[in-house]
C-alpha positions in Angstrom: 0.0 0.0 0.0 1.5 3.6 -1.0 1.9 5.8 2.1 -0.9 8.6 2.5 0.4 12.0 1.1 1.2 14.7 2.9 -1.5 16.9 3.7 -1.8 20.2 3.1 -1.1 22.1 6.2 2.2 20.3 5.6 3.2 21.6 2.2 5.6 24.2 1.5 5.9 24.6 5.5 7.8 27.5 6.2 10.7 28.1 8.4 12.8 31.1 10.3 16.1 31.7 11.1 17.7 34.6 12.2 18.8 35.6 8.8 16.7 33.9 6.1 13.6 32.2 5.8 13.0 29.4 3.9 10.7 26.6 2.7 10.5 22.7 3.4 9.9 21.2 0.2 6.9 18.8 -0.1 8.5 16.2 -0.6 10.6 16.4 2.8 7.4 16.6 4.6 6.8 13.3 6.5 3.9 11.8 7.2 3.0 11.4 11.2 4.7 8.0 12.6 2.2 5.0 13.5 2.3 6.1 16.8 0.6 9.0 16.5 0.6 11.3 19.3 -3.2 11.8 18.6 -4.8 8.7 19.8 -3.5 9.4 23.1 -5.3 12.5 23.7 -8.3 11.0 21.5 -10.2 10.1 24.6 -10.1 14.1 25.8 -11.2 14.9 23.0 -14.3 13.1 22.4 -15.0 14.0 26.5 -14.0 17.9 26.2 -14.8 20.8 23.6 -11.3 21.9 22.0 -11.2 24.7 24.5 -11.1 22.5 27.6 -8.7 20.1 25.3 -6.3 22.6 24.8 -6.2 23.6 28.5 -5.6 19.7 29.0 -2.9 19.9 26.2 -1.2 22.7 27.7 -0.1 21.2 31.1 1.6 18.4 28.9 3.2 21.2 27.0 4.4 22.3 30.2 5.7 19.2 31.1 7.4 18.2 28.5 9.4 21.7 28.2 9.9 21.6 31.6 11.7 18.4 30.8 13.7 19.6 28.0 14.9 22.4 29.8 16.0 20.2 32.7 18.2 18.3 30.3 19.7 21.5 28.9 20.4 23.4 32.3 21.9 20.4 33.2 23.9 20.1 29.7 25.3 23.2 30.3 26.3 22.7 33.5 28.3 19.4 33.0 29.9 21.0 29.6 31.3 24.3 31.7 32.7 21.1 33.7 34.4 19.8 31.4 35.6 22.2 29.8 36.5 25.0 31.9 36.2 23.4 35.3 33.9 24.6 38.6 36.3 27.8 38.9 37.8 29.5 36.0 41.2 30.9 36.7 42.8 33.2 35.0 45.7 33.0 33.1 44.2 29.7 31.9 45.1 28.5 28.3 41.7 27.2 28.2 40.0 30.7 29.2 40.6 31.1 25.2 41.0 28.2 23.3 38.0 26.5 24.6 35.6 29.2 23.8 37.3 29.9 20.2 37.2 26.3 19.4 33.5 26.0 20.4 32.5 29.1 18.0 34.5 27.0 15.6 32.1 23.9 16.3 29.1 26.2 16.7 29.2 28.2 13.6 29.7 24.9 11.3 26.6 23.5 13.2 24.6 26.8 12.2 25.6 26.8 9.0 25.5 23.2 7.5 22.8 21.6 9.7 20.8 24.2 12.0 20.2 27.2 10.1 17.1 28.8 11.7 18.6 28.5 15.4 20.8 32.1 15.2 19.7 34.5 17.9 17.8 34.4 21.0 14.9 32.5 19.6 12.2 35.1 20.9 11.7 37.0 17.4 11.7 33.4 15.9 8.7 32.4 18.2 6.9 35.3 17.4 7.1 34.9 13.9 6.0 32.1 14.0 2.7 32.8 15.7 2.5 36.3 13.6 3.8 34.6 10.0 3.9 31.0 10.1 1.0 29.7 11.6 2.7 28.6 14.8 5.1 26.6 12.9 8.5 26.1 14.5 10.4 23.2 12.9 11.3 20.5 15.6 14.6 20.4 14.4 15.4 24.2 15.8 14.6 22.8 19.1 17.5 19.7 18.4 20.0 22.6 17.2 19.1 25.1 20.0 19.5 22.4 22.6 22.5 21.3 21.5 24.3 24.5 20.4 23.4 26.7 23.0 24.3 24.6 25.8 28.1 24.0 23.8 28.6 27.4 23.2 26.9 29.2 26.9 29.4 25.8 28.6 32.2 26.9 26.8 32.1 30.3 28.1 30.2 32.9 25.6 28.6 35.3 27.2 24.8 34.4 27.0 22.1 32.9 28.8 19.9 29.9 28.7 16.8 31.7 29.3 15.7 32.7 25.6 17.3 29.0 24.4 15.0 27.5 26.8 11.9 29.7 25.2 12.3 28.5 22.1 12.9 25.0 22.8 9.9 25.1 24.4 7.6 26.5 21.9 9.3 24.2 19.2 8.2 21.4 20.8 4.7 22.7 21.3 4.8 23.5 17.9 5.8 19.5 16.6 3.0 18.6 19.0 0.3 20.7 17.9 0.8 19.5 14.0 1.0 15.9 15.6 -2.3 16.2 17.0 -3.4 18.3 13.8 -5.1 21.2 15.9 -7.2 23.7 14.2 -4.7 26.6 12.7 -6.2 29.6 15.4 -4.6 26.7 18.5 -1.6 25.9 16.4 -0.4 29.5 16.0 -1.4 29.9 20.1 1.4 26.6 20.5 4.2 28.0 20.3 3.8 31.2 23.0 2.4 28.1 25.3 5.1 26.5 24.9 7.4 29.7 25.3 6.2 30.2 28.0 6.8 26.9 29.6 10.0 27.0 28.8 10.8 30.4 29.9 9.3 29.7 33.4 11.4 26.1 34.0 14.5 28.7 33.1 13.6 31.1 35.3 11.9 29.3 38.2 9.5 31.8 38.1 5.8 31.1 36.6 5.1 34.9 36.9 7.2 36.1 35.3 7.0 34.0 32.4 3.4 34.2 32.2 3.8 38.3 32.2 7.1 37.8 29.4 5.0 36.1 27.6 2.2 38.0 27.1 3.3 41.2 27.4 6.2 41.0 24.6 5.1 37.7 22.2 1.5 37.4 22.0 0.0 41.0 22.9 -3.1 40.4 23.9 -4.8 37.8 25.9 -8.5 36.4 26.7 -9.5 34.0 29.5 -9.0 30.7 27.2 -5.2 32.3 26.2 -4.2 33.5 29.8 -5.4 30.0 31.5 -3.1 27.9 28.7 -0.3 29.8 29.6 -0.4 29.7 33.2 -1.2 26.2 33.2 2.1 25.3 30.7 4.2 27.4 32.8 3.2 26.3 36.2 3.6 22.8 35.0 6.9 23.6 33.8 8.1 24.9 36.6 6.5 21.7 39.3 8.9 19.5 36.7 12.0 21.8 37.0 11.6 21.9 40.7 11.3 18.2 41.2 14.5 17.4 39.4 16.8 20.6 40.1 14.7 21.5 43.7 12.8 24.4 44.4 15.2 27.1 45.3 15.2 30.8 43.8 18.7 30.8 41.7 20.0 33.6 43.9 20.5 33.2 47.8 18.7 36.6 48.4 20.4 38.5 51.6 18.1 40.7 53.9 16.9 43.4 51.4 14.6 46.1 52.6 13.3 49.6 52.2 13.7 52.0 55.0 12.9 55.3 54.4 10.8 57.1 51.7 13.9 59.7 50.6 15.9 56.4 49.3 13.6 56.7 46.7 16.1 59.5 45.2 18.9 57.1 45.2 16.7 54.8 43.2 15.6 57.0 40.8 19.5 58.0 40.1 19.8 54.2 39.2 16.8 54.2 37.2 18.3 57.1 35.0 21.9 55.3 34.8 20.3 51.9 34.3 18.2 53.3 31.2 21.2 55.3 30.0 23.3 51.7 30.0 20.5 50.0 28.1 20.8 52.7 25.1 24.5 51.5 24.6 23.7 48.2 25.0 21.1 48.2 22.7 23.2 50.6 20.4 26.0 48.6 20.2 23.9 45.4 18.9 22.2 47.3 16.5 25.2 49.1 14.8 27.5 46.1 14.8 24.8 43.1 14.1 24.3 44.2 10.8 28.3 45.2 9.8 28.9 41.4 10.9 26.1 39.8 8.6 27.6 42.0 5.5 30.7 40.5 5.7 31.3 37.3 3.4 30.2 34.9 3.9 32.7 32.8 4.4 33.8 34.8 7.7 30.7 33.6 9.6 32.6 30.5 10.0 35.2 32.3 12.0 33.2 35.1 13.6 31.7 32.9 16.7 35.3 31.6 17.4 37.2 35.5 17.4 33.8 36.6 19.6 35.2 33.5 21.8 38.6 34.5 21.7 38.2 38.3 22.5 35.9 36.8 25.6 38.3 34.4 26.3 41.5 37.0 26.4 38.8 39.1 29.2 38.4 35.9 31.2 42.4 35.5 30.6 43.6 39.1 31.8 41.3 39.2 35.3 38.0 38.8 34.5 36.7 35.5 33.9 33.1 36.4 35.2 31.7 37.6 32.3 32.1 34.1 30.4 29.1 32.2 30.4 25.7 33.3 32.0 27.6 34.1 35.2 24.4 33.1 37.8 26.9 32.3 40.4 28.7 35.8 40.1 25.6 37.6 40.3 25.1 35.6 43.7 28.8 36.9 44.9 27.7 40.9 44.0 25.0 40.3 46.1 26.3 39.5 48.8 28.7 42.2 48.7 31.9 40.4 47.3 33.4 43.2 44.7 33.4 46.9 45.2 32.1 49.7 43.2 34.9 50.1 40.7 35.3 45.9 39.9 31.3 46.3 39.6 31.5 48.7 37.4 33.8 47.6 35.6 31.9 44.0 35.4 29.3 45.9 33.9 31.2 47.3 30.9 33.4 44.1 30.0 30.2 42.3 30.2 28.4 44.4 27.5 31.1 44.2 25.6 31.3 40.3 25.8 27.5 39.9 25.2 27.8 42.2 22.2 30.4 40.3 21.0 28.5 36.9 21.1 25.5 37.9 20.0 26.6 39.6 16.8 28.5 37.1 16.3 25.2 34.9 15.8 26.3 32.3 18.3 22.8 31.1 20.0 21.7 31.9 23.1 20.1 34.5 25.1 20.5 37.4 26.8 18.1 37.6 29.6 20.8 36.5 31.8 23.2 39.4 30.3 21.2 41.6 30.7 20.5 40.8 34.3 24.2 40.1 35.3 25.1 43.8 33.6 21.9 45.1 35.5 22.9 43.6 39.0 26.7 44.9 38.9 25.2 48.8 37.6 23.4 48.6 40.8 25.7 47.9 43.3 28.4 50.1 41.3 25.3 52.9 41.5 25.0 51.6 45.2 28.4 52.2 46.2 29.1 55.5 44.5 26.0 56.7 45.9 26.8 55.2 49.9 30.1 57.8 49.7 28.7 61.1 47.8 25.1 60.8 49.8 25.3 58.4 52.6 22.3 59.6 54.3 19.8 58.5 51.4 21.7 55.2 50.7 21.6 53.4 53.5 20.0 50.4 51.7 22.3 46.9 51.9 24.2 46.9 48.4 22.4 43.5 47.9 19.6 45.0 47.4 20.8 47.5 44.9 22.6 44.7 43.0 18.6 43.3 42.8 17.1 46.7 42.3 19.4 46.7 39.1 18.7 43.5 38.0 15.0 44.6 37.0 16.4 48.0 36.1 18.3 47.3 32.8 15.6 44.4 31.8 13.2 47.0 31.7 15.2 49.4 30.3 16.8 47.0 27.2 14.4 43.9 26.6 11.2 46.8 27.5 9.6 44.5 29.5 8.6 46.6 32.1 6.0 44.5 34.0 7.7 41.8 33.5 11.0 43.3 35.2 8.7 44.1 38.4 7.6 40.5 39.1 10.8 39.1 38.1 12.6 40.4 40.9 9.7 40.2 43.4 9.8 36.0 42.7 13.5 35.9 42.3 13.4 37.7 45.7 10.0 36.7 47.8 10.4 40.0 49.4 7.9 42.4 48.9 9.2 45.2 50.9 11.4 46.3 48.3 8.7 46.3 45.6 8.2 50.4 45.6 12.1 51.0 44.9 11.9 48.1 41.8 8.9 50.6 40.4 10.5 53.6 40.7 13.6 52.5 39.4 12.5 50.3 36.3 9.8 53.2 35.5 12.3 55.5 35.6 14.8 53.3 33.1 12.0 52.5 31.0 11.0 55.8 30.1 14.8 57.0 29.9 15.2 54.3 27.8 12.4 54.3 25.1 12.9 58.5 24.9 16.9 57.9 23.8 16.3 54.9 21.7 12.1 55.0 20.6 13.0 51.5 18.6 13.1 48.1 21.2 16.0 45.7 21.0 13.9 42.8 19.5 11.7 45.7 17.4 15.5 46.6 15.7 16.4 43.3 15.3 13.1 41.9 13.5 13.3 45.0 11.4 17.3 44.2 10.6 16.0 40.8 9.4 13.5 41.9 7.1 10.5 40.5 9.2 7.3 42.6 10.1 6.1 41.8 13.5 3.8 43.6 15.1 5.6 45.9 17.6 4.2 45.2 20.6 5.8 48.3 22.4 4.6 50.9 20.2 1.1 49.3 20.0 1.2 50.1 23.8 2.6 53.7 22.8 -0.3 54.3 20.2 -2.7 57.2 21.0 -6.0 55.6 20.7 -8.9 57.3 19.3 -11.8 56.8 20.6 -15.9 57.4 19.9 -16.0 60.8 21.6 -12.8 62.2 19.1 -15.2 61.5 16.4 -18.5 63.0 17.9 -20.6 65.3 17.4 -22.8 67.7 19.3 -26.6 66.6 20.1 -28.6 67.9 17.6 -30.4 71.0 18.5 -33.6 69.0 17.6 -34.2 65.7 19.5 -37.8 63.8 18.8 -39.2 62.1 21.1 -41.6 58.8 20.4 -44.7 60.3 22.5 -44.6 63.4 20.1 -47.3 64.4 17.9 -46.6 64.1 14.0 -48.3 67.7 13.4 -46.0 68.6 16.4 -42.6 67.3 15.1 -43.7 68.6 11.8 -43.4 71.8 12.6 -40.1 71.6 14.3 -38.5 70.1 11.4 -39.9 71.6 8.6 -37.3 75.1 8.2 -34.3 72.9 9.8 -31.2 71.8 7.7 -31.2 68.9 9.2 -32.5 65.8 7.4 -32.1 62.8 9.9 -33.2 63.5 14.1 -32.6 61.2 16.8 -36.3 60.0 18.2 -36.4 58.8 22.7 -38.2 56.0 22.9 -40.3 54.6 25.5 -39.1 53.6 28.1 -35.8 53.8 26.7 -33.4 53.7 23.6 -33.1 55.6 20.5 -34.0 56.1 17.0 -33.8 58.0 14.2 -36.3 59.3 11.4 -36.0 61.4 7.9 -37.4 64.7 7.8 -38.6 63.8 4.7 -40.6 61.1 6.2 -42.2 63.2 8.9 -43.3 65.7 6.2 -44.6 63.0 3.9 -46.6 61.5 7.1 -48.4 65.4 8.0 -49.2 66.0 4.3 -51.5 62.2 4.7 -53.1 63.5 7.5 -52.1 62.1 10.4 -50.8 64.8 12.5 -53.1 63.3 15.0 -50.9 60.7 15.7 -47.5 59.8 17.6 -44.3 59.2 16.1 -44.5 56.3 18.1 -47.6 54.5 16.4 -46.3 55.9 12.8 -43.2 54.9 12.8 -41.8 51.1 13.6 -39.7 51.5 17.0 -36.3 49.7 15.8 -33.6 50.6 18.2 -30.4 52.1 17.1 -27.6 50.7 18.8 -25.7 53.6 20.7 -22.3 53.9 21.6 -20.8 55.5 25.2 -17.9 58.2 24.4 -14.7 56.4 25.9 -15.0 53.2 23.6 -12.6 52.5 20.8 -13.3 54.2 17.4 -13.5 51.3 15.9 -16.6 50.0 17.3 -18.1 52.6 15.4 -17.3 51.3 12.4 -19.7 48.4 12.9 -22.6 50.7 13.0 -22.1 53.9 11.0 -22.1 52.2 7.6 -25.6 51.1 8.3 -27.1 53.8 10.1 -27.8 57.6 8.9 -26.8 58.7 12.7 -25.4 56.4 15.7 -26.3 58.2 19.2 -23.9 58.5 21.6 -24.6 58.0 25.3 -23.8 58.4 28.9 -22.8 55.5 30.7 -24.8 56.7 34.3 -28.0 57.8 32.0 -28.4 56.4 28.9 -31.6 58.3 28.0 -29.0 61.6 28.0 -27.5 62.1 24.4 -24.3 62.8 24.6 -23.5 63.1 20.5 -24.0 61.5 17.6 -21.3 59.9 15.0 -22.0 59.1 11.5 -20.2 57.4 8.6 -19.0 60.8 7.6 -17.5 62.0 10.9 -15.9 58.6 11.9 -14.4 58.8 8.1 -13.1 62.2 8.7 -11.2 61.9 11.9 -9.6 58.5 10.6 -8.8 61.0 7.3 -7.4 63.8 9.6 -5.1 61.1 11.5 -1.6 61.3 10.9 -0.6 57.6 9.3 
C-alpha cells in the first residue's frame, strides 16, 4: 500500500532563522509515525470541547518543556565542567581556546545543519505565531539544545533563558501538528510553549506568564491567559522536582527603610536606562556590519567573539564568560566593590555584544541581568560615599534593584522586570524601589532609543512583527474624538406628528434622533415626517407611525472602531452616557468617523 500524502497544512511549510527564511519542500514533509501522538489525547477529546482540550494539552506542553529544559540546564552545566572546570582561573590557556574552538564547532553546526537557530529564539517564536502559523520546525529545538548549551558551557557570554523559550515553543509546535489542531490553536502553541519553557529557566511562573504575554502574543483572553499559566506552572512543578525548588539567587536581607531612598533609586533608574541605550546601540550598529561580511567569515566570527571573551576571562576577568548566575550571587552578597562592579558591567556588555553579533545562539536575559545587577551595586556604592544619608539600603539590594532596572530598560519588559525580581526575591518590601527604578529606566530608555532591542532586530531581518511596544505607545482614538454635538432638535416617540412637523420643517437637518419609551433611540427622515403630515395624520405619535427599531448607541470612551460596525448602516449612531443612557451625549455618522480616521496622521 502507497503511504498517504502529505496533507496540506504540511506543504511548502515554512521556516525562520535569524537571517533567512525558507521553505520545506513537499516532498521532505513526513507523514506522522504510527504512533501518533493523537490517539493518546483521542479520549479528551471526544470528552471535552477543543477549549477544555487545549487547557488539558497545555499542562503536557508544560511538562514536557519543563523536561527539556532540565536536560539543557543540566547540559550546560556538565559542559562548563568539562571544559573549563567549577572555577575559571585566569591565566588559563583554556579561558581562550575553549571558547574559540566551540564558536568554531558552533558556527559549522549553524551553518551546514541548523540554520534557523541564530539569535535568541524570541523574534523566531513570534514569527512564527504572527507569519507562520505557529510553525517552529522541531529540528530548531534539536540545534538550539544542542548548540546553545556547547557554546553558553564553553564560556560565551549568554544565557539559557531565551534557548529555553524557544525549545519550548518548538516542541509545542511539533505537538500541535501531531495532534493536527485547528490553525487559530496551532499558531497559540508556540507562546504556550514559550512560556513553559521560559518559566522552567527562570523558576519563576510569573514572570514567564507576564514575558509572555506582554512581549510575544500581545493580547490575551480567559482561554489564552489560563493555557499559559497552566504550561508554565507545569513547567516549573517538573523543573523543581528534578533541580529542587530554590530561587537561583541566595537573596540576603533586602529592605526599604525610608521614603527619601527613593532619590537614590531614581538616580539608578536614569543610569540603568542610559546603559541599556549603549547596550542596545552597540547590537544594532555592529549586528548588521557582521552579517555583511562574506560569507565565508561567519565561519570564523563565533570563534574570534570567543577568543576576545576568552582574552577578558584571561587578563582578570573570567566572570563575564558564560551566563555568570553564580557571580551575580557573589555581588550580592557584597563580594566586589564599586569600581570591579562597574567595571563588570562594561566588559560584560562588551562580551554579550560580541557573542550575540557574532550569531552564536543563546540568550540574553541572563546578560542583561548580570550587567543590571553589577550597575546597581556600582550605582549603590558611589551613591553610599557622595550621599550616605539617602543610601543606607544593603548593596544587595541594589545589585537586585538593578537586575529589573536594565531588563526593563533594554528587553522593554517593564512588567515583567517588576515581578521578576519580586519571585526571584519573595520579598515584597522592596517592591516600591523596583517601580521607581524600572519606570524611571524604562521611560529613559524608550525616549533615547524610541525602537526596542527585539523591534530593531526583527526589522534588521527583514520580518514585520507587530511591535508590541509601540502598539502600547499608540494614541488611541476613541468614539468621543469623532463626535458630534446633540442635535439642536431631539424627537421624542410620545410626540405628535403635526408637532414634530413643525419643528422640522425650516431645519437643515435631514435625519433626528427619536427617545423611545421607556428607553433607547431612533432615528427618522425629515422627509418622512413631512410625507406623514401631508397624509393627514398629525393626530398621531411618532410612536404608532413609525416602527420603534432601536439604534444601537455607543458611550464616548470606547474604541473608534466600534463605530465602524454601526455607521455604515445607520444615517446617525447616538452616543450616550454610561450613568443615564436616556441623556445624548452626540452622535457619530459614517462621515465624521471617516473624517477623523482622514485627519489622523498615518
Amino acid at each position: 500500500m502507497n503511504p498517504p500524502p502529505p496533507r496540506d497544512s504540511e506543504r511548502n511549510r515554512p521556516t525562520v532563522g535569524e537571517n533567512a527564511v525558507t521553505t520545506v519542500a513537499p516532498n521532505a514533509t513526513q507523514h506522522p509515525s504510527p504512533f501518533r501522538a493523537r490517539r493518546l489525547f483521542a479520549a479528551f477529546e471526544d470528552v471535552f470541547d477543543e477549549e477544555r482540550f487545549f487547557l488539558i494539552l497545555s499542562v503536557f506542553i508544560g511538562i514536557f518543556s519543563g523536561l527539556a529544559v532540565v536536560c539543557f540546564r543540566l547540559a550546560i552545566d556538565w559542559t562548563h565542567l568539562a571544559l573549563l572546570g567549577p572555577l575559571p582561573q585566569t591565566h588559563s590557556w583554556r579561558l581562550f581556546v575553549i571558547p574559540s574552538v566551540a564558536g568554531l564547532i558552533v558556527a559549522a553546526l549553524v551553518i551546514h545543519v541548523f540554520p534557523t537557530i541564530r539569535g535568541s529564539g524570541v523574534n523566531q517564536t513570534k514569527a512564527a505565531l504572527y507569519i507562520f502559523n505557529g510553525y517552529i520546525p522541531f529540528r530548531t529545538a534539536i540545534g538550539k539544545f544542542l548548540c546553545a548549551a556547547l557554546a553558553i558551557g564553553a564560556g560565551h557570554s549568554l544565557g539559557p533563558e531565551d534557548p529555553s523559550l524557544q525549545i519550548g515553543a518548538s516542541l509545542a509546535s511539533a505537538l500541535g501538528r501531531q495532534l493536527q489542531l485547528s490553525r487559530e490553536k496551532l499558531r497559540l502553541m508556540a507562546p504556550v510553549g514559550a512560556a513553559a519553557g521560559l518559566a522552567a529557566a527562570f523558576n519563576a511562573p510569573i514572570s514567564a506568564v507576564l514575558f509572555v504575554i506582554e512581549e510575544v502574543i500581545g493580547r490575551w483572553s480567559a482561554g489564552i491567559l489560563g493555557s499559559v499559566v497552566l504550561s508554565a506552572v507545569a513547567s516549573v512543578v517538573i523543573e523543581r522536582w528534578f533541580l529542587g525548588s530554590e530561587p537561583l539567587f541566595r537573596i540576603p536581607v533586602t529592605a526599604f527603610k525610608r521614603p527619601a531612598e527613593l532619590i537614590a533609586y531614581v538616580v539608578l533608574g536614569i543610569v540603568g536606562g542610559i546603559a541599556a541605550v549603549l547596550f542596545s546601540n552597540a547590537i544594532g550598529f555592529l549586528r548588521p556590519h557582521c552579517k555583511s561580511l562574506p560569507r565565508w567569515t561567519q565561519y570564523l566570527q563565533p570563534a574570534i567573539a570567543g577568543l576576545l571573551i576568552g582574552c577578558i576571562g584571561y587578563f582578570g576577568f573570567p566572570q563575564v564568560m558564560g551566563a555568570g548566575y553564580n557571580f551575580m550571587d557573589q555581588a550580592l552578597h557584597g563580594q566586589y566593590v564599586w569600581k570591579v562592579l562597574a567595571l563588570l558591567a562594561l566588559l560584560k556588555i562588551v562580551a554579550t555584544t560580541l557573542s550575540f553579533v557574532s550569531g552564536t545562539p543563546g540568550g540574553m536575559f541572563a546578560p542583561t541581568l548580570f550587567v543590571g545587577a553589577m550597575l546597581g551595586g556600582a550605582v549603590g556604592g558611589v551613591e553610599r560615599i557622595f550621599i550616605p544619608h539617602l543610601s543606607t539600603a544593603s548593596n544587595g539590594t541594589y545589585v537586585l534593584v538593578g537586575m529589573g532596572v536594565l531588563f526593563a530598560g533594554f528587553l522593554r519588559a517593564p512588567m515583567t522586570s517588576v515581578f521578576m525580581v519580586l519571585e526571584m526575591s519573595g520579598n515584597y518590601e522592596i517592591i516600591v524601589p523596583v517601580i521607581v527604578a524600572n519606570t524611571f529606566a524604562y521611560v529613559v530608555a524608550r525616549s533615547l532609543q524610541p525602537t526596542a532591542i527585539f523591534d530593531l532586530l526583527t526589522r534588521q531581518d527583514g520580518l514585520v512583527l507587530p511591535s508590541l511596544e509601540e502598539e502600547r505607545e499608540e494614541t488611541i482614538l476613541r468614539v468621543e474624538d469623532a463626535m458630534l454635538p446633540p442635535p439642536a432638535i431631539i424627537l421624542s416617540a410620545a410626540d405628535y406628528i403635526d408637532a414634530a412637523a413643525r419643528r422640522v420643517e425650516n431645519s437643515t437637518q435631514t435625519v433626528f434622533p427619536v427617545r423611545l419609551q421607556p428607553s433607547g433611540w431612533s432615528a427618522v427622515q425629515r422627509d418622512l415626517v413631512l410625507r406623514l403630515m401631508k397624509e393627514g395624520k398629525g393626530e398621531h405619535t411618532l410612536g404608532s407611525l413609525i416602527p420603534p427599531q432601536p439604534l444601537p448607541s455607543l458611550f464616548p470612551d470606547l474604541p473608534l472602531d466600534a463605530a465602524l460596525r454601526f455607521v455604515q448602516a445607520n444615517p446617525i449612531v447616538p452616543v450616550v452616557n454610561r450613568a443615564n443612557p436616556q441623556k445624548l451625549e452626540g452622535i457619530v455618522s459614517s462621515a465624521s468617523v471617516f473624517a477623523k480616521y482622514r485627519a489622523e496622521p498615518q
